[in-house]
ChimeraX commands (.cxc) that place a marker at each C-alpha (Angstrom):
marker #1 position 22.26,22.74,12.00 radius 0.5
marker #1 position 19.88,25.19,12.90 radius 0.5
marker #1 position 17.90,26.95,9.83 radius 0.5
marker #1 position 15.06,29.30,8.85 radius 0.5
marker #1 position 14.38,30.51,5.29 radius 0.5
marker #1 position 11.77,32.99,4.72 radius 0.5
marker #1 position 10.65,33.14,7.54 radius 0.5
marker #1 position 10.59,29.38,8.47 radius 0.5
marker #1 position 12.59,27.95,11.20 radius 0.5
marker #1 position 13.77,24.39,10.44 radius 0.5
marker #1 position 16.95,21.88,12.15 radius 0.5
marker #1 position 18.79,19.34,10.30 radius 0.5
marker #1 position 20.93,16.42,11.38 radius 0.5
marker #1 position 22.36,14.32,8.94 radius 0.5
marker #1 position 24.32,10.98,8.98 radius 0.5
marker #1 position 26.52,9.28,6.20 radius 0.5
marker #1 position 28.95,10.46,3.64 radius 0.5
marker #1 position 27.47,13.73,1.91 radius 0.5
marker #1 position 28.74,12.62,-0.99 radius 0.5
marker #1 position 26.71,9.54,-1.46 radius 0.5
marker #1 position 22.79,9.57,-2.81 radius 0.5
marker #1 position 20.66,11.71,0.06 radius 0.5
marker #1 position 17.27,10.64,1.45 radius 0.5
marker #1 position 15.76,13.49,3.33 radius 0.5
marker #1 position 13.54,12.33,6.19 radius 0.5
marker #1 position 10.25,14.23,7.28 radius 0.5
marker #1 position 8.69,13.18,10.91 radius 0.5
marker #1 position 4.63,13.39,12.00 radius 0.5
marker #1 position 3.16,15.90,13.98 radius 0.5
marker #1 position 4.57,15.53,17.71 radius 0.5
marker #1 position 7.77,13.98,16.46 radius 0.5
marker #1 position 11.25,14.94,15.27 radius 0.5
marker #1 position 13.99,14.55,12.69 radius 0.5
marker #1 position 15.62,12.26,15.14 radius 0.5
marker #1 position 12.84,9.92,15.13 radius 0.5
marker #1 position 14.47,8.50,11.97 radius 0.5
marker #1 position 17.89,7.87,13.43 radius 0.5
marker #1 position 17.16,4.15,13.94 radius 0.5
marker #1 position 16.32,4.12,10.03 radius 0.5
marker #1 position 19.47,6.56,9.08 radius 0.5
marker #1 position 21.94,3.88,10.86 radius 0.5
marker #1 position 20.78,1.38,8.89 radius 0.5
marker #1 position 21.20,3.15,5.78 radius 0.5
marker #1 position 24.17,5.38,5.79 radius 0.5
marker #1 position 26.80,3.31,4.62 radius 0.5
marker #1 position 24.91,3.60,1.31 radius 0.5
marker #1 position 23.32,7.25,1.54 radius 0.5
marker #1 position 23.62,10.63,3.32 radius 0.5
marker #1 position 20.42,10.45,5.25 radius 0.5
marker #1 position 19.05,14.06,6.09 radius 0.5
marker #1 position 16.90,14.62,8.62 radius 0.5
marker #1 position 14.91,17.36,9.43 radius 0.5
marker #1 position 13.32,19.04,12.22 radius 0.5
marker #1 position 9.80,20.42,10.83 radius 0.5
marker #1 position 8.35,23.55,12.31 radius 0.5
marker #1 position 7.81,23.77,15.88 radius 0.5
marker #1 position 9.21,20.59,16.19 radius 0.5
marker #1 position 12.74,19.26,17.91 radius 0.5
marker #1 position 15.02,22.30,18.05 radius 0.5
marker #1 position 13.19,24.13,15.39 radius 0.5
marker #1 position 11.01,26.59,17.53 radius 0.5
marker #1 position 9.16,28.94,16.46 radius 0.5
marker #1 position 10.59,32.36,17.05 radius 0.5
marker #1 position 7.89,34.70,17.00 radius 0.5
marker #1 position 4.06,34.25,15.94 radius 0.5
marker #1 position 3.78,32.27,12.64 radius 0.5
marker #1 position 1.27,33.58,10.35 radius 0.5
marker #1 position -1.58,31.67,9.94 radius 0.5
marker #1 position -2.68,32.15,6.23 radius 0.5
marker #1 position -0.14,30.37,3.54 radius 0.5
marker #1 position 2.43,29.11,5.97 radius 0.5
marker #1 position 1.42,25.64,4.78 radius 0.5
marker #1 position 2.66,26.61,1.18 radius 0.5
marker #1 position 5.43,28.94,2.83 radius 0.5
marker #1 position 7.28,25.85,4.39 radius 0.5
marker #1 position 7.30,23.87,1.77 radius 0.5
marker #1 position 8.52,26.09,-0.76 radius 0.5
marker #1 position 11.15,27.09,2.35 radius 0.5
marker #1 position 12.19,23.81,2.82 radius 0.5
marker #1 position 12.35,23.19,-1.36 radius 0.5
marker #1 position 15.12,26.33,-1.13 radius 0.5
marker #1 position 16.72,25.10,1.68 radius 0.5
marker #1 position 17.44,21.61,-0.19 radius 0.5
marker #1 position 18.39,23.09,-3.43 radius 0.5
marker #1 position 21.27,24.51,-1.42 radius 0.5
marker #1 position 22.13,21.50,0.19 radius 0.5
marker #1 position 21.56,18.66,-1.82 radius 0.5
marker #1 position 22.61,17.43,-5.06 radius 0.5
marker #1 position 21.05,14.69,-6.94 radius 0.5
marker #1 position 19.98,12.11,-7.03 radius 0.5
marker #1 position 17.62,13.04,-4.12 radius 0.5
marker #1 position 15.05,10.67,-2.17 radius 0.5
marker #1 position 12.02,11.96,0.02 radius 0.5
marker #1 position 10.61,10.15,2.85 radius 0.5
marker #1 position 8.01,11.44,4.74 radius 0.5
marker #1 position 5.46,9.98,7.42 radius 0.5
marker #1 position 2.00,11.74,8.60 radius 0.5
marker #1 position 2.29,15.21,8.91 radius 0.5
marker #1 position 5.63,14.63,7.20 radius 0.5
marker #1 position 3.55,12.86,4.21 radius 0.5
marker #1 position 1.76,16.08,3.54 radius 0.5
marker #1 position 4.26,18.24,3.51 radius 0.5
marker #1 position 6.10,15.55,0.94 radius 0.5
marker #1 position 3.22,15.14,-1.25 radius 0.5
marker #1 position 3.03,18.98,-1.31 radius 0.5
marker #1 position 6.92,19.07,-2.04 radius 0.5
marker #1 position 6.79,16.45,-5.17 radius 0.5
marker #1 position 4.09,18.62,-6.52 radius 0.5
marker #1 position 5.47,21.92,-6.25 radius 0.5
marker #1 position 8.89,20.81,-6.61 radius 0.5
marker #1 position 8.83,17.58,-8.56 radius 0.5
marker #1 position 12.91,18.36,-10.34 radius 0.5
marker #1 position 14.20,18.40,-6.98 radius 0.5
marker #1 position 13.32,14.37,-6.47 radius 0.5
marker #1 position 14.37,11.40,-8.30 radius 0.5
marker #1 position 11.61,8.89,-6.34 radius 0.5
marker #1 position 9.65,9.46,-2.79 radius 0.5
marker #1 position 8.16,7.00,0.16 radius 0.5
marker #1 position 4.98,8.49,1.46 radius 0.5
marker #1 position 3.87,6.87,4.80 radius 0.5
marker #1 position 0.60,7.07,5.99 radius 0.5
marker #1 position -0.04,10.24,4.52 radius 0.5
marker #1 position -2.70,12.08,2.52 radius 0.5
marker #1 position -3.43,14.56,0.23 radius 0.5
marker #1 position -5.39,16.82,2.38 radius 0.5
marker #1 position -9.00,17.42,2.34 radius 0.5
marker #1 position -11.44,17.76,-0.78 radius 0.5
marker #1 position -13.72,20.98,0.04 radius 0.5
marker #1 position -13.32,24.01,1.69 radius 0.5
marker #1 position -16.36,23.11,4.15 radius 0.5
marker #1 position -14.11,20.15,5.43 radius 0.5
marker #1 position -11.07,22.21,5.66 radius 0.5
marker #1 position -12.80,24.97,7.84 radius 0.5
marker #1 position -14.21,22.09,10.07 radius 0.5
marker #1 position -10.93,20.58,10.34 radius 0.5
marker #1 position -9.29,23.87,11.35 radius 0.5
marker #1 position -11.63,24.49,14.14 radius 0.5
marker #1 position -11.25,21.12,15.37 radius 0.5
marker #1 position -7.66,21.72,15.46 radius 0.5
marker #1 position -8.10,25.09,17.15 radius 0.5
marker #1 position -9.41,22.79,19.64 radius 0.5
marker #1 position -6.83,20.15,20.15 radius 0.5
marker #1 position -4.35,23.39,20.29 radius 0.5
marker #1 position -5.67,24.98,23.47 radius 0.5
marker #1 position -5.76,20.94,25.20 radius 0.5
marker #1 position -1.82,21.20,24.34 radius 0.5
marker #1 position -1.85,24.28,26.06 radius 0.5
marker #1 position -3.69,23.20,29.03 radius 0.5
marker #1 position -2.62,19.99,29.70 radius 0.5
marker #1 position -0.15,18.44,27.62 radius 0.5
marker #1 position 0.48,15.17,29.31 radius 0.5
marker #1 position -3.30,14.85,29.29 radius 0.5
marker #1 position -2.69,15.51,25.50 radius 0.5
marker #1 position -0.64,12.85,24.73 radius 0.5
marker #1 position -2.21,10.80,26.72 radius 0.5
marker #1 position -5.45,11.15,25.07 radius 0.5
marker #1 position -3.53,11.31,21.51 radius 0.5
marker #1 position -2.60,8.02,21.76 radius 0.5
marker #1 position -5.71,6.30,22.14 radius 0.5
marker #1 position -6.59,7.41,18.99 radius 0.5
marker #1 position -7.69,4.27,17.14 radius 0.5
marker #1 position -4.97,4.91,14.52 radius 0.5
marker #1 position -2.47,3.86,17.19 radius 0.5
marker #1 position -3.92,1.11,18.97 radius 0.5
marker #1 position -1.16,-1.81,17.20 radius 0.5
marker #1 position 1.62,1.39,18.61 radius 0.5
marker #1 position 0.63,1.05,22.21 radius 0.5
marker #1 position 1.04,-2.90,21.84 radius 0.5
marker #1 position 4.29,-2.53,20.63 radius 0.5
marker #1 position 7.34,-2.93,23.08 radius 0.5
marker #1 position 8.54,0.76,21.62 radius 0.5
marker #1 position 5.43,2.48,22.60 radius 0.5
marker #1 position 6.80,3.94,25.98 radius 0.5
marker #1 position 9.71,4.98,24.56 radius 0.5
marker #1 position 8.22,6.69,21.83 radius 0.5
marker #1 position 5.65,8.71,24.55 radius 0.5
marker #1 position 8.52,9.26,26.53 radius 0.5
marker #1 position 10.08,11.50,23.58 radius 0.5
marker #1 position 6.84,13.24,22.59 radius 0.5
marker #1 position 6.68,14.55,26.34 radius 0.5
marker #1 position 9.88,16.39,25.58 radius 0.5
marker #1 position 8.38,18.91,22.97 radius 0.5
marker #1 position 7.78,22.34,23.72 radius 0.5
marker #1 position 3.78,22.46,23.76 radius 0.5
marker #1 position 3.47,26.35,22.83 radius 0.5
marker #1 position 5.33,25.06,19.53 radius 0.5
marker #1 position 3.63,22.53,18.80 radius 0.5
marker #1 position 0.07,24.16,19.63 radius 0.5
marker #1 position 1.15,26.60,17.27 radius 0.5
marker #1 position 2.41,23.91,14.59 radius 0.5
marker #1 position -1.00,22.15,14.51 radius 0.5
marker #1 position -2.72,25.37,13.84 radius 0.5
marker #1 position -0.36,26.28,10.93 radius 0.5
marker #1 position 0.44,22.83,9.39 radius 0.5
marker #1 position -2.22,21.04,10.11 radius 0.5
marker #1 position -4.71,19.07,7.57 radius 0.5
marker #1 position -7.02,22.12,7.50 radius 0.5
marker #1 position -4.63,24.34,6.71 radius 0.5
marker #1 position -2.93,21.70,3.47 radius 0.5
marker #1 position -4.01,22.77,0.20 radius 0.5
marker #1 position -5.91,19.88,-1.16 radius 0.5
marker #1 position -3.86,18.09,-3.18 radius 0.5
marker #1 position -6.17,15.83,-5.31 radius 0.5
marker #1 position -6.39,17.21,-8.09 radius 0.5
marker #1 position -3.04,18.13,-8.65 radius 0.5
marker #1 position -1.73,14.59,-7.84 radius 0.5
marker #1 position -3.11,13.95,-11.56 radius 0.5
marker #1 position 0.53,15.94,-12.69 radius 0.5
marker #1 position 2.60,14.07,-10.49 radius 0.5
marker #1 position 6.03,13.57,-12.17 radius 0.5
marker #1 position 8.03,11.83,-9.45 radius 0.5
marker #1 position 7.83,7.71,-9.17 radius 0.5
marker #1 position 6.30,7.38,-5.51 radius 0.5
marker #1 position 5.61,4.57,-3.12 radius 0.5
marker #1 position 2.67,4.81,-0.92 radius 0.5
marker #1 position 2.97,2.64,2.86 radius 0.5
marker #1 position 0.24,1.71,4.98 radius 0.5
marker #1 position -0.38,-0.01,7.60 radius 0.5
marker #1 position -2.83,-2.99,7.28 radius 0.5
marker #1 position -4.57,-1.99,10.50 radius 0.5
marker #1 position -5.02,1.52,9.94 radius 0.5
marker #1 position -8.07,1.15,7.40 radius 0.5
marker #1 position -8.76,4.84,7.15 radius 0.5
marker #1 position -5.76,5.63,5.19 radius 0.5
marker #1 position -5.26,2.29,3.52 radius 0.5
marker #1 position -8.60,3.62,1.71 radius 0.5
marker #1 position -6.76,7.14,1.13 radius 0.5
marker #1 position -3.67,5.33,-0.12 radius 0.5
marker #1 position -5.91,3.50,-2.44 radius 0.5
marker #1 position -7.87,6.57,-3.67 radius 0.5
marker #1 position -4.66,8.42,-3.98 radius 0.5
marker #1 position -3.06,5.43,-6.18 radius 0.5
marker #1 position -5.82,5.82,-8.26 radius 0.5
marker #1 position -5.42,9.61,-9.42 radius 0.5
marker #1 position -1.15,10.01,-8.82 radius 0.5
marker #1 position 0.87,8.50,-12.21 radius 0.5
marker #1 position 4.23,6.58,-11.09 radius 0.5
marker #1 position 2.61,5.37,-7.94 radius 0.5
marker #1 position 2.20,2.11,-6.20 radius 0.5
marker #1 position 0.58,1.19,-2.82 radius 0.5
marker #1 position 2.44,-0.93,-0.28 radius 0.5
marker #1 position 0.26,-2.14,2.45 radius 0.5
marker #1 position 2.16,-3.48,5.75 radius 0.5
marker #1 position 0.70,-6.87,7.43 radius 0.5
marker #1 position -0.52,-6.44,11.28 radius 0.5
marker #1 position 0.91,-2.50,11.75 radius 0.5
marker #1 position -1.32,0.51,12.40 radius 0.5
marker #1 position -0.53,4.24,11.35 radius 0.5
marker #1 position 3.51,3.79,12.89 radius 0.5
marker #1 position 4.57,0.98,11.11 radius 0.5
marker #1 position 8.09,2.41,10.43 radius 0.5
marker #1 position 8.26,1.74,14.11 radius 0.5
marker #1 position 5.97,-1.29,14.59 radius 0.5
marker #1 position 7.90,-3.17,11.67 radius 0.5
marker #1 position 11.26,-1.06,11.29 radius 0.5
marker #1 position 12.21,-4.65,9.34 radius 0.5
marker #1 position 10.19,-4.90,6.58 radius 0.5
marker #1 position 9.82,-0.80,6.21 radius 0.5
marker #1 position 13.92,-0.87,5.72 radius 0.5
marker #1 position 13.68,-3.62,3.41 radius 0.5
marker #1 position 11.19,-2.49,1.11 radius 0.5
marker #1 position 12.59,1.03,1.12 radius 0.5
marker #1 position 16.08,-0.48,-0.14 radius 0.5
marker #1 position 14.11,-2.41,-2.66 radius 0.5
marker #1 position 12.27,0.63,-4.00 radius 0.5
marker #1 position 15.28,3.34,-4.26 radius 0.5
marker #1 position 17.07,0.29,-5.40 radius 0.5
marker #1 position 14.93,-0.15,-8.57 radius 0.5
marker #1 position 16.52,0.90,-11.50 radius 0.5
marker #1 position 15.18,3.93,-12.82 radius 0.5
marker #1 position 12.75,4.03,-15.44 radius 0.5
marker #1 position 11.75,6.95,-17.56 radius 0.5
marker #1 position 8.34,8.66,-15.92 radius 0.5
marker #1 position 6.40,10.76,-18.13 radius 0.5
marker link #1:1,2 radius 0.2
marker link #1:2,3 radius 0.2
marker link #1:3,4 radius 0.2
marker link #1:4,5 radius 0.2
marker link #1:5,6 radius 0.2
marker link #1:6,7 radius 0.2
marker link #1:7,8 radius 0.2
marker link #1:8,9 radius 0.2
marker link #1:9,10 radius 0.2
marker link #1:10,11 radius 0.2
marker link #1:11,12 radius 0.2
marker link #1:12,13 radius 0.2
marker link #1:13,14 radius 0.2
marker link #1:14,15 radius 0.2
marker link #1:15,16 radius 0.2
marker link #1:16,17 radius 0.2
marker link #1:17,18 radius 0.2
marker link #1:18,19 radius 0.2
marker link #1:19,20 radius 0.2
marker link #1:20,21 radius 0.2
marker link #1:21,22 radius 0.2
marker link #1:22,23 radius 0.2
marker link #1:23,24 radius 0.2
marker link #1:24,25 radius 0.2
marker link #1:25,26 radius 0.2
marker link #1:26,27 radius 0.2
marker link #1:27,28 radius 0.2
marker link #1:28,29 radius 0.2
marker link #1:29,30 radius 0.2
marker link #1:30,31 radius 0.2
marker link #1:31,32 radius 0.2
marker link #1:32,33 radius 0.2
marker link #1:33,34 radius 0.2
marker link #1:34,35 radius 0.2
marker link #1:35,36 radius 0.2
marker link #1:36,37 radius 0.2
marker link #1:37,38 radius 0.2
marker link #1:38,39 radius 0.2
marker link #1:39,40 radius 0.2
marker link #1:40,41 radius 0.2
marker link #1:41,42 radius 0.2
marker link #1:42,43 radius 0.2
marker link #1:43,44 radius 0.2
marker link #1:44,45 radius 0.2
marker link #1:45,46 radius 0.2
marker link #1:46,47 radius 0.2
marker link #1:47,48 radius 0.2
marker link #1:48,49 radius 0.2
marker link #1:49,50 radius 0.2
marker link #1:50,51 radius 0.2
marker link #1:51,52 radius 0.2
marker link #1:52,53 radius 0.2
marker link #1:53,54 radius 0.2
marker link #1:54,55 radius 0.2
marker link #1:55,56 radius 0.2
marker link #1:56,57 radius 0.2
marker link #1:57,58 radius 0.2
marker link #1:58,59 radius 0.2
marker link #1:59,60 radius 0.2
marker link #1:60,61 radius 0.2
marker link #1:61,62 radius 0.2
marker link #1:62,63 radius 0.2
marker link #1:63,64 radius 0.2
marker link #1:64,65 radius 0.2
marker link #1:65,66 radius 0.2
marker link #1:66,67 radius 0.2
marker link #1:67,68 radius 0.2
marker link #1:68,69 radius 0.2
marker link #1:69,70 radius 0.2
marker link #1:70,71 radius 0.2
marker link #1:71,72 radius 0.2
marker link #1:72,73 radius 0.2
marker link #1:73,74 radius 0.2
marker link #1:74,75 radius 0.2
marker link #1:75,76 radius 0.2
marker link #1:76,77 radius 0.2
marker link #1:77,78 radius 0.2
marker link #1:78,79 radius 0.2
marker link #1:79,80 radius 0.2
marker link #1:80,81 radius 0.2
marker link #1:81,82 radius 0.2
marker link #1:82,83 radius 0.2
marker link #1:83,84 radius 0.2
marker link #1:84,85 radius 0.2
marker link #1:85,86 radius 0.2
marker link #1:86,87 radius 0.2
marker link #1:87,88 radius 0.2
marker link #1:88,89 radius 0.2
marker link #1:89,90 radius 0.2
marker link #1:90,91 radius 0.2
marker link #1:91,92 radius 0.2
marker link #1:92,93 radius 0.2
marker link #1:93,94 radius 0.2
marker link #1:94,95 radius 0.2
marker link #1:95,96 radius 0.2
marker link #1:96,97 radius 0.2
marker link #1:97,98 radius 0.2
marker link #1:98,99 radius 0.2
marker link #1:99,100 radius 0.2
marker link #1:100,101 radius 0.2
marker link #1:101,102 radius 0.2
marker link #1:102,103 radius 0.2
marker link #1:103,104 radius 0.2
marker link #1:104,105 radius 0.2
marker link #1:105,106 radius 0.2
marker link #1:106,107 radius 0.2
marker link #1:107,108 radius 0.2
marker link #1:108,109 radius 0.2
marker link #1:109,110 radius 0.2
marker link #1:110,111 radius 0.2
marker link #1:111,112 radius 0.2
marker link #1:112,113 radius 0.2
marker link #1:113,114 radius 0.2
marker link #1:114,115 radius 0.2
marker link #1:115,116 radius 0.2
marker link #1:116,117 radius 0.2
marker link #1:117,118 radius 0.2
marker link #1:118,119 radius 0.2
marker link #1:119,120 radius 0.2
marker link #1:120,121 radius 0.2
marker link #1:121,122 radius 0.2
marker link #1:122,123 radius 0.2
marker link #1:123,124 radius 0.2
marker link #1:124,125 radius 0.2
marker link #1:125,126 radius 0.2
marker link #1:126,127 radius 0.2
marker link #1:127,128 radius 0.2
marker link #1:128,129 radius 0.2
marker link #1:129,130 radius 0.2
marker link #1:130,131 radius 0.2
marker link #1:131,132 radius 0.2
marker link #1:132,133 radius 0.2
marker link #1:133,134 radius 0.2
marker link #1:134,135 radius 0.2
marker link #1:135,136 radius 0.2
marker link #1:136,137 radius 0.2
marker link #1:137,138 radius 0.2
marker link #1:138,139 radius 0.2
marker link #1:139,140 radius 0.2
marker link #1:140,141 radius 0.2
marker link #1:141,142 radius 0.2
marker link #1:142,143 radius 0.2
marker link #1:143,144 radius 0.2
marker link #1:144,145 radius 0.2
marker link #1:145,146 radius 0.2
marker link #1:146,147 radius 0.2
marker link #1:147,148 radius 0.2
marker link #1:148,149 radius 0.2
marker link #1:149,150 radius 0.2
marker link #1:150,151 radius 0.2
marker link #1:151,152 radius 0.2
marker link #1:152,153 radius 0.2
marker link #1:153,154 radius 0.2
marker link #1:154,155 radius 0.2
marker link #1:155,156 radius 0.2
marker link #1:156,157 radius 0.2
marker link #1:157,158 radius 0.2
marker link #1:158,159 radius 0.2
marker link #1:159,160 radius 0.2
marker link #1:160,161 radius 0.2
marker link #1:161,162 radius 0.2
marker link #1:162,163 radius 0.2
marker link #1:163,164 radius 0.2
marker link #1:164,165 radius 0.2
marker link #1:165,166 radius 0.2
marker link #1:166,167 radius 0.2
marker link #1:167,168 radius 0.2
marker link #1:168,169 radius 0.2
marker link #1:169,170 radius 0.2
marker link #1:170,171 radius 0.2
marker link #1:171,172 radius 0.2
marker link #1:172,173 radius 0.2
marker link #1:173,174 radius 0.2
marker link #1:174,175 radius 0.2
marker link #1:175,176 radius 0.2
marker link #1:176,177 radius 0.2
marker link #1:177,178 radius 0.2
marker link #1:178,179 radius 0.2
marker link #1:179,180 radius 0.2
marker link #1:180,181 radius 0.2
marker link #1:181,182 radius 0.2
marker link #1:182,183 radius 0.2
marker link #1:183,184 radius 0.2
marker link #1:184,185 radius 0.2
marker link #1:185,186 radius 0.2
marker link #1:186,187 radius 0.2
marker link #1:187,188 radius 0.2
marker link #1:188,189 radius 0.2
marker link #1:189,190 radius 0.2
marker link #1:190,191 radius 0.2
marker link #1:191,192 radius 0.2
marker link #1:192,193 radius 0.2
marker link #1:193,194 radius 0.2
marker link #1:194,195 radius 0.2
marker link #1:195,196 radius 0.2
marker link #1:196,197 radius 0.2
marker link #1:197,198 radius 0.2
marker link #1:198,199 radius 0.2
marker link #1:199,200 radius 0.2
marker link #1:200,201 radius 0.2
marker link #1:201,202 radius 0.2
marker link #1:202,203 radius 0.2
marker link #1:203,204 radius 0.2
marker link #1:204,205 radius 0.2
marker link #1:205,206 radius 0.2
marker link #1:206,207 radius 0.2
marker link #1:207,208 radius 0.2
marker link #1:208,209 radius 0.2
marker link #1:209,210 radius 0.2
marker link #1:210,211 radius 0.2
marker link #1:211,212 radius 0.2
marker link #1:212,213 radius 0.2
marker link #1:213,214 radius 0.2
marker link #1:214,215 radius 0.2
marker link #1:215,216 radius 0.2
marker link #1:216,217 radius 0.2
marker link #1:217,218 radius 0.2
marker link #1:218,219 radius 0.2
marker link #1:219,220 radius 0.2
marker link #1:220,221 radius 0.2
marker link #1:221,222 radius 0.2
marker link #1:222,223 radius 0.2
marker link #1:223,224 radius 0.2
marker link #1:224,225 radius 0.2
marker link #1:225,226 radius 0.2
marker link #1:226,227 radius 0.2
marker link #1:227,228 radius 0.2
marker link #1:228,229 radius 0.2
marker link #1:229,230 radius 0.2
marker link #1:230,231 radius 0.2
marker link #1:231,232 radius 0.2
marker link #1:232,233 radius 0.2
marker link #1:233,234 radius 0.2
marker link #1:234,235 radius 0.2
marker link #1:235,236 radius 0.2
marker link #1:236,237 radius 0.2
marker link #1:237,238 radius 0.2
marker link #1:238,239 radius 0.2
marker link #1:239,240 radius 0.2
marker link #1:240,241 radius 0.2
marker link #1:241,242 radius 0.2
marker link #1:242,243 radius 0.2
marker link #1:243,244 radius 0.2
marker link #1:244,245 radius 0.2
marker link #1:245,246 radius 0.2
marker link #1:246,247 radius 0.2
marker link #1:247,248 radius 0.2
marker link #1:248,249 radius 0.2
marker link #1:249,250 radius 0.2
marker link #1:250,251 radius 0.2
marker link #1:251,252 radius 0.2
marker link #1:252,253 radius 0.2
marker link #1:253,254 radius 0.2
marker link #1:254,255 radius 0.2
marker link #1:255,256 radius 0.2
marker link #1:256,257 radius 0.2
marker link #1:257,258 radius 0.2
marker link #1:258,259 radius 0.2
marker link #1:259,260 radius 0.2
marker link #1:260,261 radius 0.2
marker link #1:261,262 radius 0.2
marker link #1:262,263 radius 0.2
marker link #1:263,264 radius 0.2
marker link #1:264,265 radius 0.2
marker link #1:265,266 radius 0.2
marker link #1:266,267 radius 0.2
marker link #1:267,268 radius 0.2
marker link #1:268,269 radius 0.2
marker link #1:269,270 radius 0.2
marker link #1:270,271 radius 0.2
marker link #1:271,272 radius 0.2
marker link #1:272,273 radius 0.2
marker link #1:273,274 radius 0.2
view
């Protein structure tokens, strides 16, 4: 189902009974709402799993230039209005990466609209304006290689050190396979408006979260098992899990243990969260 409020184009699949508890599903940058199917399958005899197609991603293309200033904020607070119309409580967020972000930001700006949320490998963005300028002109970069050369892209994205345990894995081609399918105007133009440059830093705000969170990592992917652990620190209601022997994908790398301690966590009986 094909959507844009204000502005913002998103796509949503779902799976499951629409009657039953919802967890909405948000991908990482070069991915798409149906990256979660294998997840969804698993869990829709229990919930209505939503999935959704993030800007510039999957079928929701950009459909003229997206402004560059507040579109960050823009799509969140879009994709707030466009649950409030479609989903009742109780309501669980997932998100992963890019997805992460755009949670975190969601929880924050929106926390009534959650009753609990899985943050993988995310973060909250970065701490000074000096870093986010940096960031955005790094990103500027990595845009116009997308533009140029996207197989060289993905090629080179992937031997990021982040997704070394990924490539090991017996998914990994698959996975690449699918990312070569994007449109590479939309997501050039994606990174530019969602990417971590562009994220309102969200650390001091995560001192006013409201909604109980659980934080995944991987084990290998040290960077952000330090961010998680930072992030723990400063969010109320939050708790870090930390995967054995995955990288940045372990939703992939360990689809297992990621389903079983997702159960266990919107299983939990809810406890009042000041």
């Amino acid at each position: 189902m094909p959507s844009s409020i204000q502005g913002v184009p998103f796509h949503i699949h779902s799976t499951g009974d629409s009657s039953l508890p919802r967890i909405i599903f948000l991908h990482g940058f070069l991915g798409s709402g149906g990256d979660w199917l294998p997840v969804a399958r698993k869990l829709c005899d229990d919930h209505c799993c939503v999935m959704v197609d993030l800007p510039g991603h999957g079928q929701a293309g950009f459909q003229q230039t997206a402004p560059e200033n507040g579109f960050f904020e823009q799509t969140v607070d879009a994709l707030a209005e466009l649950l409030q119309q479609s989903a009742s409580s109780p309501v669980y967020l997932v998100g992963y990466s890019m997805g992460g972000r755009i949670a975190l930001s969601l929880l924050l700006r929106h926390p009534a609209l959650f009753s609990k949320a899985v943050l993988v490998s995310a973060s909250p963005g970065l701490r000074t304006e000096k870093e986010q300028l940096d960031r955005i002109e790094h990103d500027e970069k990595v845009a116009r290689k997308i533009e140029r050369n996207f197989e060289g892209f993905i090629k080179a994205w992937y031997e990021q050190p982040l997704f070394s345990t990924l490539k090991d894995h017996p998914v990994f081609k698959a996975v690449e396979s699918k990312r070569k399918i994007n449109d590479p105007r939309n997501l050039a133009l994606a990174l530019r408006v969602l990417g971590t440059g562009r994220q309102p830093s969200q650390w001091e705000a995560m001192q006013h979260n409201k909604v109980p969170v659980q934080f995944f990592a991987g084990e290998k992917d040290e960077r952000y098992v330090e961010i998680n652990r930072q992030m723990v620190k400063l969010c109320p209601g939050s708790n870090l899990e930390i995967f054995p022997h995955c990288g940045h994908t372990l939703q992939l790398e360990n689809k297992d243990l990621f389903l079983d301690r997702l159960r266990f966590f919107f299983n939990q009986q809810e406890e009042k969260h000041l």
